[in-house]
N, C-alpha and C positions, 0 to 999 in steps of 0.2 A: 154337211152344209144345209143339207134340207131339214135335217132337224131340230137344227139351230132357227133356222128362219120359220117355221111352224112356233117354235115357245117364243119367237118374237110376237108371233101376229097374235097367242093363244092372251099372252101377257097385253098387248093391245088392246083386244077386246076386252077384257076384263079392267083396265083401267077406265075404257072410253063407253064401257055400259051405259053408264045416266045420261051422255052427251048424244046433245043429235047431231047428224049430218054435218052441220054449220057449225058446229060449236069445235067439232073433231076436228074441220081441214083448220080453224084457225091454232088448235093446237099445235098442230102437225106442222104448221107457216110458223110459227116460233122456235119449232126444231130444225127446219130444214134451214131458214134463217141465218140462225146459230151456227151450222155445222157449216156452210155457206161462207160467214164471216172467219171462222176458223180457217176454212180451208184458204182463203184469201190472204188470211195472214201468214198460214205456213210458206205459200208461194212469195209472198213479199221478202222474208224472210231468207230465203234458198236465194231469192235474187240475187239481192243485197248480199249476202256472203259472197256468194260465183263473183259477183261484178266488181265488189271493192277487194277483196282477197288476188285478183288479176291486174287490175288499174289503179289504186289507190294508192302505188308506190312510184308512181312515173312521174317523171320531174316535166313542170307544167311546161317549163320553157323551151321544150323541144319535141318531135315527134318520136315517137318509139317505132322501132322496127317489131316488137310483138300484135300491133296493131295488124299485120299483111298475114300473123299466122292465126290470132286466136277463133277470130269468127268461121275460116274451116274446120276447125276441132271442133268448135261448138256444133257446127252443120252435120259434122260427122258424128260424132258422141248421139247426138239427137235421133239423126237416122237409123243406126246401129240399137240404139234401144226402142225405135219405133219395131223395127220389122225383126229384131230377134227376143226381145221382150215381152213388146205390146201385142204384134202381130194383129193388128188394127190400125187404120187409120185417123187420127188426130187432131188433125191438121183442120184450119177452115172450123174452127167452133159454131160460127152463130148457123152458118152452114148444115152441120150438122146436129145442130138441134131441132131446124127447121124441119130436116128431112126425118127426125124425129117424130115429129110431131104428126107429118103427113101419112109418111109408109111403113113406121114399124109400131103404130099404137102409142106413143109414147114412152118408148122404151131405150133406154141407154146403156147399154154396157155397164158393169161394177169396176170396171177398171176403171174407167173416167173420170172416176171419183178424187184417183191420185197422179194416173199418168202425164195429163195433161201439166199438172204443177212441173213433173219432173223433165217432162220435153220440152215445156215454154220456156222454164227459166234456167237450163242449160243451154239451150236456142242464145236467148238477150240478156243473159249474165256471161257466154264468151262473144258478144258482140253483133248478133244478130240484129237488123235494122228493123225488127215487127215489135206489133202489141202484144202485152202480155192479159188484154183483155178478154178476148176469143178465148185462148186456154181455161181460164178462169172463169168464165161466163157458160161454157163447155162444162168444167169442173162443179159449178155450181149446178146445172140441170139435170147431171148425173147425178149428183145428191137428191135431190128432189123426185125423179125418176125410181129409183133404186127405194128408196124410204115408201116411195106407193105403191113397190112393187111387194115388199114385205108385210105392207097393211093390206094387201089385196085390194086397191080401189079400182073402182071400173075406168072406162079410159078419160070420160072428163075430168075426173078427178085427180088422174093421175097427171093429165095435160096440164091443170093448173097448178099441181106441186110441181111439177117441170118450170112453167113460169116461173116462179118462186123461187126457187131456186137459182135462175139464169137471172131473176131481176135483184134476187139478196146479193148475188158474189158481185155483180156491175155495180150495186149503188156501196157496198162493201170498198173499193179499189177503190173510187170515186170521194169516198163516205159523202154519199149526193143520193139520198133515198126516192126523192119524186123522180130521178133521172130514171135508177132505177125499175119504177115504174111505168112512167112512160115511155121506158123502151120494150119493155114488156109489151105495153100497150099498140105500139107503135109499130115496132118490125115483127115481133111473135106475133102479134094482132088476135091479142088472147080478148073478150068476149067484154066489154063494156058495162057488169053486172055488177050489186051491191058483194053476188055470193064470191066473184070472180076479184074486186079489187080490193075488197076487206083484207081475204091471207095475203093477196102480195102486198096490199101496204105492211102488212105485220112481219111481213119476212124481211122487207126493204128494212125497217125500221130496227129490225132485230139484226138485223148483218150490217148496219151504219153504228149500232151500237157496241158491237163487238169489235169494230173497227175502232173507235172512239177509246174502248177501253184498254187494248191493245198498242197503239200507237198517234194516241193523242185526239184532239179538238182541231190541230190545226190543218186547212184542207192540204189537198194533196200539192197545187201550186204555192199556195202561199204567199196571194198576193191580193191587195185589199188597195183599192182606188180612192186614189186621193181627188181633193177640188180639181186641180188641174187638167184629171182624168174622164169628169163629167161629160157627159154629152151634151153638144151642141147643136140650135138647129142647123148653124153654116154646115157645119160637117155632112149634114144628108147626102149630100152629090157626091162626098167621098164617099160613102158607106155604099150610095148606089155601085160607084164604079169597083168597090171592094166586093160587092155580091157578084157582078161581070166577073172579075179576075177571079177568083176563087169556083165558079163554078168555068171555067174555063181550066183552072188546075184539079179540080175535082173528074173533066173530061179524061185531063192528061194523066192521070191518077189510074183510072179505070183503065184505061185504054192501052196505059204503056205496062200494065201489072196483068192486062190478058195477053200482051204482044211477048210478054218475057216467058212470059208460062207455055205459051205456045213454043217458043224456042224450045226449052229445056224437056217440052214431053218429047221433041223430034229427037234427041239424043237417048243412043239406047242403053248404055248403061249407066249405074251407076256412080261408077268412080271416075266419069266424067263430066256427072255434074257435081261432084265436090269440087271437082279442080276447079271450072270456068267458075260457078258460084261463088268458092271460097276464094279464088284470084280474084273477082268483079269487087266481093265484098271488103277485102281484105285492103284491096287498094284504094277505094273510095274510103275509108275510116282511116287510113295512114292519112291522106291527104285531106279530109274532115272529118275530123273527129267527133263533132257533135253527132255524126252517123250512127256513133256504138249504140248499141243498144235501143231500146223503148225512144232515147232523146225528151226525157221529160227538164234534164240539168240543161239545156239549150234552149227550150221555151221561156224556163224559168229567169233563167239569165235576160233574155230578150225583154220580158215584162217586169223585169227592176232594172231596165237600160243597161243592163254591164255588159253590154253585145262583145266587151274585149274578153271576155270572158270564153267567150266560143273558140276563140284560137288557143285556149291551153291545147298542151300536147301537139299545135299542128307544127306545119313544117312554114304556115307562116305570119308566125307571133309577133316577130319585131314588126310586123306591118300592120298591128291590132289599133293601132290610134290613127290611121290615116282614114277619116271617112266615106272615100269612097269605094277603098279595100271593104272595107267592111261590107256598104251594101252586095259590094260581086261576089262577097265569099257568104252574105246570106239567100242572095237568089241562087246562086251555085248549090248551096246545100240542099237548097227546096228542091229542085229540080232531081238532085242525083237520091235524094231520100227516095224515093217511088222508086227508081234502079235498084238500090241498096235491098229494101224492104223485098220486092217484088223477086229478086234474084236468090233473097236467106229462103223466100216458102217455096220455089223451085226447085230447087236446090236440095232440100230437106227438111229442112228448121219447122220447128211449130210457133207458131206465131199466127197475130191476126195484124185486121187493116184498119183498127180501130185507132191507135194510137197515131199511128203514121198520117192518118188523116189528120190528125191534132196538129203533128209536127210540119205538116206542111202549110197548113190553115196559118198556124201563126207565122211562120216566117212570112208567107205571102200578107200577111196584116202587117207584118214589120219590115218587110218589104218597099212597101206602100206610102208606111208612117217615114220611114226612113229618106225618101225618095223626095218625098213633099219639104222633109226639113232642111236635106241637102240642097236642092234646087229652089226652093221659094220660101224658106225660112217661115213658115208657118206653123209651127211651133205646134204640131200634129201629137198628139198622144202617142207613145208605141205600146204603153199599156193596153189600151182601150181597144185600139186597131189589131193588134195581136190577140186579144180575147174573143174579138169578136170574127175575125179571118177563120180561127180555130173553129167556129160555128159552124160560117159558111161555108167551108171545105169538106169538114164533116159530113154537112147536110145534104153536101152532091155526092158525094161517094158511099154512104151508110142507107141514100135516098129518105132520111131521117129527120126532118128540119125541126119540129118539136123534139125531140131527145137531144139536139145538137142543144138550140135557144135554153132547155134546161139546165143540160149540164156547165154550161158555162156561166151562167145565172149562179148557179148553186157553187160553181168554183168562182167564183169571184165574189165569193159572199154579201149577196145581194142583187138587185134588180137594177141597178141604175143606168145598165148596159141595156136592158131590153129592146127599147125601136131598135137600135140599130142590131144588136141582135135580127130582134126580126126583118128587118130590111134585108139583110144581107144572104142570112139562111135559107129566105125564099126566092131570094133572086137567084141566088147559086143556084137552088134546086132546080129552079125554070131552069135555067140555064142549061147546064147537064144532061138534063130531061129530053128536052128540043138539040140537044147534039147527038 
């Protein structure tokens, strides 16, 4: 192995002679990029198989009873190759990149490279309620880590191919490259420099295009606002009182995902936190199904109205046209999502808190939009309020408000959401912040 990774670094040099300094790390942000966007895609890919190969044959109109077994298989399948595989832990990406970054030089394990792909998306392809961001965002910084560790760069160099890496695979999943960025920027709180945001832009830009070429132009939600969607000034006092609610579920977020975690370290072995986990998990996804997994088909539903669409598979379908069902079976999911979520990475599962913030942000924006049209027929956006909930949820829970204001800007292909974007992301944040 060692001598393989010497004719790596001997052939390095020897290509990167004539290049100085600056010219090398931007090369090097084009490969890490690359392999970044790749690795992104292989994980999408594994998803998609595990997820629709399980669920893709269940008849909408009624619940399935494999809903109560598969997300403990998945907890378990995960664990079992965490600690007799991996023999590392995984778990918590942005986490441990950070602790990366701080106490071991910048250095990440070669495993990381792949394992993460293959515990995340066994994790939330058998039904695990986490993001498959953190793995990926994890996946991508081991790339970046690993590649500076065969060039030999000293540790700031290697810290910014690390960034690079973590901000190619995020704007990668996303295909959202300035998000990318400025999350880099933002929670890695990598250095404000021309030398420092040239390769990550070029890594962002190079993992958004391999996304692009892989699995199309069109963004991940797939949802493009119409006139009706625009913002309005009346709406302010909504959006105020949407940055209140969302950093008050950004509190309950944080708060109820350390109180579960606290439970399950006091249990001493482990094949009793498969059972309570997998029974926690297993029964909330029988009874809400939009639970399974990441939950990006239950956003998406929400922000083209077909909210009857969340009761496929449940056990209460025939009640999907009564609209006040619907708002109780959408505050109901928000709430037990944080349960669900919080209970797969207890438990075992790899996953992060990235997406689950999404999934609760919008339902509490559609919540809201939903609330105002049943009660005072004010003809409320659930587009616009659900894109922008998404934000503000985020922004309390990630402590992220520019990466949230981005990404949602850039999924909703364009700016026209912005104020209230910003409105709401920063009030969450206050919010949250002061609880």
């Amino acid at each position: 192995m060692e001598l393989r990774a010497d004719r790596i670094y001997a052939a390095f040099l020897k290509l990167t002679r004539r290049l100085s300094n600056r010219q090398m790390m931007m090369l090097l942000a084009v490969v890490v990029g690359a392999l970044a966007g790749l690795g992104t895609y292989l994980f999408e890919m594994l998803l998609y198989a595990i997820k629709t190969g399980l669920t893709n044959w269940f008849p909408v109109d009624s619940a399935h009873f494999l809903f109560l077994i598969y997300p403990a298989v998945g907890i378990i399948l995960a664990t079992l190759f965490v600690r007799y595989i991996v023999r590392d832990n995984i778990s918590e990406g942005v986490t441990r990149v950070l602790y990366a970054m701080s106490s071991r030089n910048s250095r990440i394990a070669a495993h990381n490279c792949w394992t993460s792909i293959v515990g995340g998306a066994t994790t939330i392809g058998f039904g695990g309620s986490v993001g498959p961001e953190a793995p990926i965002v994890l996946t991508g910084a081991a790339i970046g880590s690993n590649i500076s560790r065969l060039v030999h760069l000293n540790y700031k160099h290697s810290t910014l191919l690390l960034c690079c890496g973590a901000g190619a695979a995020l704007a990668a999943i996303f295909k959202a490259p300035i998000t990318g960025v400025v999350f880099v920027l933002e929670i890695l709180m990598l250095d404000i420099t021309a030398a420092s945001v040239i390769p990550l832009l070029i890594a962002s830009i190079t993992a958004t295009t391999i996304a692009f070429t892989f699995r199309g132009f069109d963004p991940i939600l797939a949802v493009t606002l119409a006139p009706e969607d625009a913002f309005e000034l009346w709406q302010i006092p909504l959006f105020i009182l949407l940055g209140v609610l969302c950093g008050l579920m950004a509190w309950y977020f944080t708060s109820m995902n350390a109180r579960i975690g606290d439970l399950f370290k006091r249990i001493d072995r482990q094949y009793k936190k498969w059972i309570l986990g997998g029974a926690i998990l297993g029964i909330l996804i029988f009874v809400f199904p939009p639970l399974y997994g990441e939950g990006y088909e239950g956003f998406t539903s929400l922000m083209h109205g077909n909210e009857q669409e969340l009761f496929n598979n449940s056990l209460f379908y025939r009640f999907r046209n009564i609209d006040w069902v619907v708002v109780l079976f959408v505050i109901a999911t928000m709430f037990f999502k944080v349960i669900a979520m919080a209970s797969t990475n207890a438990a075992g599962g790899v996953g992060g808190t990235f997406a689950p913030s999404l999934f609760v942000g919008a339902f509490t924006g559609a919540s809201l939009a939903l609330i105002c049209n049943l009660l005072f027929h004010w003809e409320v956006s659930i587009v616009s309020f659900t894109l922008v909930g998404m934000a503000g949820v985020m922004s309390g829970v990630m402590n992220a408000p520019l990466t949230s204001i981005f990404l949602i800007a850039e999924l909703s292909n364009g700016y026209g959401l912005f104020i209230p974007l910003m409105i709401t992301a920063c009030i969450s944040f206050a919010v949250d912040y002061y609880l």
